[in-house]
DSSP file (Angstrom, degrees, kcal/mol; ACC not computed):
  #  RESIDUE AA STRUCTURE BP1 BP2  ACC     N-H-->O    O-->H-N    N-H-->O    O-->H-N    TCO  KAPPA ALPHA  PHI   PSI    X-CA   Y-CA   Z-CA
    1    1 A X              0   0    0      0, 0.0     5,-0.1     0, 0.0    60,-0.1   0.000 360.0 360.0 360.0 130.4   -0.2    6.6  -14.7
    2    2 A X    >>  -     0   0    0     58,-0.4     3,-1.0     1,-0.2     4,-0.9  -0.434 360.0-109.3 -74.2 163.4    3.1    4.7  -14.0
    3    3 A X  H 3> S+     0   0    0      1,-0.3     4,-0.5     2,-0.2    -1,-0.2   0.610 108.2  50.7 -53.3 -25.7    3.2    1.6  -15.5
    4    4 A X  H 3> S+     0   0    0      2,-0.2     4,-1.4     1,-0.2    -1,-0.3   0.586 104.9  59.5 -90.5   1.0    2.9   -0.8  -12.6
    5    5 A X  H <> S+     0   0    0     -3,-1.0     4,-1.1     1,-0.2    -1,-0.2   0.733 106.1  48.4 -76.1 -23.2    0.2    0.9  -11.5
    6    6 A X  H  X S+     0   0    0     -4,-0.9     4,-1.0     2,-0.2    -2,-0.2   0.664 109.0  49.4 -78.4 -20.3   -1.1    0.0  -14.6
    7    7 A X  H  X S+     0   0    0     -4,-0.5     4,-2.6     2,-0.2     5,-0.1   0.875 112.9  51.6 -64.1 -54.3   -0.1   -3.9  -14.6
    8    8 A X  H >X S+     0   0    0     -4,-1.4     3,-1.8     2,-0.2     4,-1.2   0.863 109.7  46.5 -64.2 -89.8   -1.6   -4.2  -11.2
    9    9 A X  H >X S+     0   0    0     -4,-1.1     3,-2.3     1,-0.3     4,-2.3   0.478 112.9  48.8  23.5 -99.9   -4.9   -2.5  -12.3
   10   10 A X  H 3X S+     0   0    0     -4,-1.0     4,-3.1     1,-0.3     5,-0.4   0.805 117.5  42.1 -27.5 -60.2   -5.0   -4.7  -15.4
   11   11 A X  H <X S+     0   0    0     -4,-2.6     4,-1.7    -3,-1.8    -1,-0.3   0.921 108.6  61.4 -65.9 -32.9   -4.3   -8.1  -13.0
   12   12 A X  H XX S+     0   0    0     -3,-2.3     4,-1.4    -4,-1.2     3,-1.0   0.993 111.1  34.1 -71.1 -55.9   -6.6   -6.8  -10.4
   13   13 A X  H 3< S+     0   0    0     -4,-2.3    -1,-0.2     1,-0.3     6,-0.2   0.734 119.2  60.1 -78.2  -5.9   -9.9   -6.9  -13.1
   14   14 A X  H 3< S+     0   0    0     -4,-3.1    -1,-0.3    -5,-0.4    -2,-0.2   0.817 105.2  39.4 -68.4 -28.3   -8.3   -9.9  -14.6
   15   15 A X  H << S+     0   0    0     -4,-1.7     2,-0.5    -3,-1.0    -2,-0.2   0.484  96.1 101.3-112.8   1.7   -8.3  -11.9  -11.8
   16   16 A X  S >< S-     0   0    0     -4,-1.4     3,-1.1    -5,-0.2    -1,-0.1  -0.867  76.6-128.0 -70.1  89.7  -11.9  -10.5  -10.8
   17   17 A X  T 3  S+     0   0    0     -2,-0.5    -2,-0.1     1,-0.2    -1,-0.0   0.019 101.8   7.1 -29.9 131.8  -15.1  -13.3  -11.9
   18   18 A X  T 3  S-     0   0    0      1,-0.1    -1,-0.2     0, 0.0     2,-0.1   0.870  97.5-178.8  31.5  50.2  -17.5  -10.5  -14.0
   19   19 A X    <   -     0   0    0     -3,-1.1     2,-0.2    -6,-0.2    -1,-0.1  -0.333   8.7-160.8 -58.7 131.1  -14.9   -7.7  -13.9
   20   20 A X        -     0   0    0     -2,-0.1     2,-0.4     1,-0.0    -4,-0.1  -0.552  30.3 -75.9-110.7-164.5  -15.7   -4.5  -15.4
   21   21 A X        -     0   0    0     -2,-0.2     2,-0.4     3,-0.0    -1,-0.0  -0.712  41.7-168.4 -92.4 128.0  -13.8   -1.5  -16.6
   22   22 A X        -     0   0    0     -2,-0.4     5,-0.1     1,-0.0    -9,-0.1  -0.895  34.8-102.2-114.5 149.5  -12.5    0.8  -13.9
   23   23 A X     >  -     0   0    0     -2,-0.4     4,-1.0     1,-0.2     5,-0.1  -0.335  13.3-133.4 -70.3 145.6  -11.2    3.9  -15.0
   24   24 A X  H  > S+     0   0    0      2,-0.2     4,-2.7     3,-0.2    -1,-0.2   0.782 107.9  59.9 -63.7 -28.2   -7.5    4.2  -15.1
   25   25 A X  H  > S+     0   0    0      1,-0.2     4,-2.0     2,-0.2    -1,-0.2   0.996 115.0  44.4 -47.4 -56.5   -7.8    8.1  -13.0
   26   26 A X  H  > S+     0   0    0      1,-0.2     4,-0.8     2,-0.2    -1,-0.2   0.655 110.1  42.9 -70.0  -6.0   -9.4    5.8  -10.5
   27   27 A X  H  X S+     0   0    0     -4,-1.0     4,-2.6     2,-0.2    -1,-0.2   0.925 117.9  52.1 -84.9 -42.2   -7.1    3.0  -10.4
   28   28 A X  H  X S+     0   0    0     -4,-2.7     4,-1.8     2,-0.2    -2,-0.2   0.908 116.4  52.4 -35.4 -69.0   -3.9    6.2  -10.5
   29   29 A X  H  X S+     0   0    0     -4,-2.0     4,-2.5     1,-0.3     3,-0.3   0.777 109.4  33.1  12.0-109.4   -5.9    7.3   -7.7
   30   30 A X  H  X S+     0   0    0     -4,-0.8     4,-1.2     2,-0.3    -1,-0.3   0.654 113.8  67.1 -31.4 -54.0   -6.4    5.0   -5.4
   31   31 A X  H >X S+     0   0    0     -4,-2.6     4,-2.2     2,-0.2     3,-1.5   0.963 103.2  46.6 -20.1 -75.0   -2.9    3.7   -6.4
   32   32 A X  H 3X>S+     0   0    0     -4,-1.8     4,-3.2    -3,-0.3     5,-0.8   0.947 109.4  53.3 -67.8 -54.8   -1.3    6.8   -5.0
   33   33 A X  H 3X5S+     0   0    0     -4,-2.5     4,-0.9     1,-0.2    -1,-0.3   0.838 105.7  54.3 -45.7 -27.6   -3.3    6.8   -1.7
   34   34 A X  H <X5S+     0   0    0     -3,-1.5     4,-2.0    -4,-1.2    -2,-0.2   0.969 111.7  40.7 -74.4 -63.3   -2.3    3.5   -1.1
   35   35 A X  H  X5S+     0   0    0     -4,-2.2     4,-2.8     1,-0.2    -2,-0.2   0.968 111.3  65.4 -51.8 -49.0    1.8    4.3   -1.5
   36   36 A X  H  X5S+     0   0    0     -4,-3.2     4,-2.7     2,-0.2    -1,-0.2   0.908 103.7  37.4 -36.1 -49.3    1.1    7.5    0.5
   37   37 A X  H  X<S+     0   0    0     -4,-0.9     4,-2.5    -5,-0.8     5,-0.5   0.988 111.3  65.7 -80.3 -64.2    0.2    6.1    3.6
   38   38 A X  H  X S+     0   0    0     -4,-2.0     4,-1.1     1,-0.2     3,-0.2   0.826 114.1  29.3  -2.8 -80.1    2.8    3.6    2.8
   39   39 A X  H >X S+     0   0    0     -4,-2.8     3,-5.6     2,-0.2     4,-1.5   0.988 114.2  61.4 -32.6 -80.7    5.2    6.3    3.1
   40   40 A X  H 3X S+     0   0    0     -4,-2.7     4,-1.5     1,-0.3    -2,-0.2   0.734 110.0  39.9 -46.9 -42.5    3.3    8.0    5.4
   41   41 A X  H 3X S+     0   0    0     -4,-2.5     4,-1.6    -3,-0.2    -1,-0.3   0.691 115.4  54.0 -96.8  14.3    3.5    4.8    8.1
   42   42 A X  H <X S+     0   0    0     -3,-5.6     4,-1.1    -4,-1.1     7,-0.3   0.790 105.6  55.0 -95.4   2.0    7.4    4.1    7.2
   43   43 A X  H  < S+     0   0    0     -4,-1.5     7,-0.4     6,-0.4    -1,-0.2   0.814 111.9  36.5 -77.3 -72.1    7.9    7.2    8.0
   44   44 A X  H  < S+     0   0    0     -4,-1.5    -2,-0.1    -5,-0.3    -3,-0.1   0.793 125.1  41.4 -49.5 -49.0    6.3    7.0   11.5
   45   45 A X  H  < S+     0   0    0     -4,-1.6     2,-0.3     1,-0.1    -2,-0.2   0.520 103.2  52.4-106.1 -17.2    7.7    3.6   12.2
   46   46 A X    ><  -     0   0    0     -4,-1.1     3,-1.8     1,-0.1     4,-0.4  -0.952  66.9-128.6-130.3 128.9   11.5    3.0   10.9
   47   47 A X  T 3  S+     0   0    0      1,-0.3     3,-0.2    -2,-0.3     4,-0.1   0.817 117.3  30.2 -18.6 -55.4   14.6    4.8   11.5
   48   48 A X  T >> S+     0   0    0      1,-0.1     4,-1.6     2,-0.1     3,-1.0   0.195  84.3 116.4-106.3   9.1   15.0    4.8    7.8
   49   49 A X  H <>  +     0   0    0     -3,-1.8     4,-9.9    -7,-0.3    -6,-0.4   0.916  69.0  60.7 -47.9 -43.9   11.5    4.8    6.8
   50   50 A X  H 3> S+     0   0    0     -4,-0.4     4,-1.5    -7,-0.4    -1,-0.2   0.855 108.8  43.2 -61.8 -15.6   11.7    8.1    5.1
   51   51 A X  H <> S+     0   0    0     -3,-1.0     4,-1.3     2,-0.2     3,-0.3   0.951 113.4  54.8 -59.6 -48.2   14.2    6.8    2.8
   52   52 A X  H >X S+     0   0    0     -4,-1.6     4,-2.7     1,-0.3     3,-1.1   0.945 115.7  38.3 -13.9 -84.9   11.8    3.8    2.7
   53   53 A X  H 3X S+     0   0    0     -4,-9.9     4,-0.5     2,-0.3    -1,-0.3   0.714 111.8  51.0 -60.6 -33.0    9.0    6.0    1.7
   54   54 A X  H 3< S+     0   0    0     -4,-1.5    -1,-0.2    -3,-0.3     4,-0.2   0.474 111.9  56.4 -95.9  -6.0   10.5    8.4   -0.6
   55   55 A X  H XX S+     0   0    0     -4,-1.3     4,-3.6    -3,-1.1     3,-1.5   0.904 103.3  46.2  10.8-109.0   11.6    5.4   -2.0
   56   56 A X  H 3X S+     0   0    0     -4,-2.7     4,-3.1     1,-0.3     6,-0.3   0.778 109.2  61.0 -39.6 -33.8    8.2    3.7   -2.6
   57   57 A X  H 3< S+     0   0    0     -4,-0.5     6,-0.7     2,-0.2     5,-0.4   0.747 106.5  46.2 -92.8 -11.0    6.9    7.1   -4.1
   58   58 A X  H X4 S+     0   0    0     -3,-1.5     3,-2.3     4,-0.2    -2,-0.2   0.855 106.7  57.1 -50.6 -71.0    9.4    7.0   -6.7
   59   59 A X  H 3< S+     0   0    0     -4,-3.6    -2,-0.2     1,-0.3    -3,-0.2   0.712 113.6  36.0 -27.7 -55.3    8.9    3.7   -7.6
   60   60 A X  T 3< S-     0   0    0     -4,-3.1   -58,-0.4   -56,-0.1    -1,-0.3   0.205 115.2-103.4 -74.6  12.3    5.6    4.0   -8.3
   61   61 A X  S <  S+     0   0    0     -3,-2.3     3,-0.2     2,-0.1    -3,-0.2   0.304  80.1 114.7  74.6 -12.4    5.5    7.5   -9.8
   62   62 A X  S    S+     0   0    0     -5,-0.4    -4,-0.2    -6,-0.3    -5,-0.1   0.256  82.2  25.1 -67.5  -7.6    4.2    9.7   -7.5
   63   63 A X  S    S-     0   0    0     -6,-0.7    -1,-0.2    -5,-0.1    -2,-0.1  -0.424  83.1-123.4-158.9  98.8    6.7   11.6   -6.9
   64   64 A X        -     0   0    0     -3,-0.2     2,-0.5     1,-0.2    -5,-0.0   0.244  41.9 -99.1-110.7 148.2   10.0   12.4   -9.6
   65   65 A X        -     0   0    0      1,-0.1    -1,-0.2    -7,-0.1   -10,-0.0  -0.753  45.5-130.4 -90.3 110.7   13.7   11.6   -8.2
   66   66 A X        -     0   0    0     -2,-0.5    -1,-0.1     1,-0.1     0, 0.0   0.032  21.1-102.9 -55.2 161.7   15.3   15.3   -7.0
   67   67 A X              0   0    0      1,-0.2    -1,-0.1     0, 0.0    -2,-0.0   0.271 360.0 360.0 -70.5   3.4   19.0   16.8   -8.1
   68   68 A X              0   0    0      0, 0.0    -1,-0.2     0, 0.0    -2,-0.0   0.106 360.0 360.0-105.1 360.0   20.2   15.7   -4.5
């Protein structure tokens, strides 16, 4: 799991009154769906979104920076 997916996680069940443990697959998870569609609407919505988006999916880990 990249690591800010992993901060945010962490802050999200910190900052939660009687937080329990959620599993890191599902926080990875749920992470990635969230950047997808991310992607998915700059994609749709901006001139430059796909940069935008491919971009975002890097950032987080979801997808590995190409030879290009």
């Amino acid at each position: 799991m990249n690591i800010l997916v992993k901060e945010f996680a962490d802050k999200a069940i910190e900052d939660m009154p009687g937080a329990w443990n959620i599993p890191d697959e599902f926080c990875a998870k749920f992470a990635q769906l969230i950047v997808k569609e991310c992607n998915r609407y700059a994609c749709s919505v901006w001139e430059h979104g796909p940069l935008l988006g491919r971009d975002l999916l890097i950032h987080f880990g979801i997808e590995e920076m190409g030879d290009e």
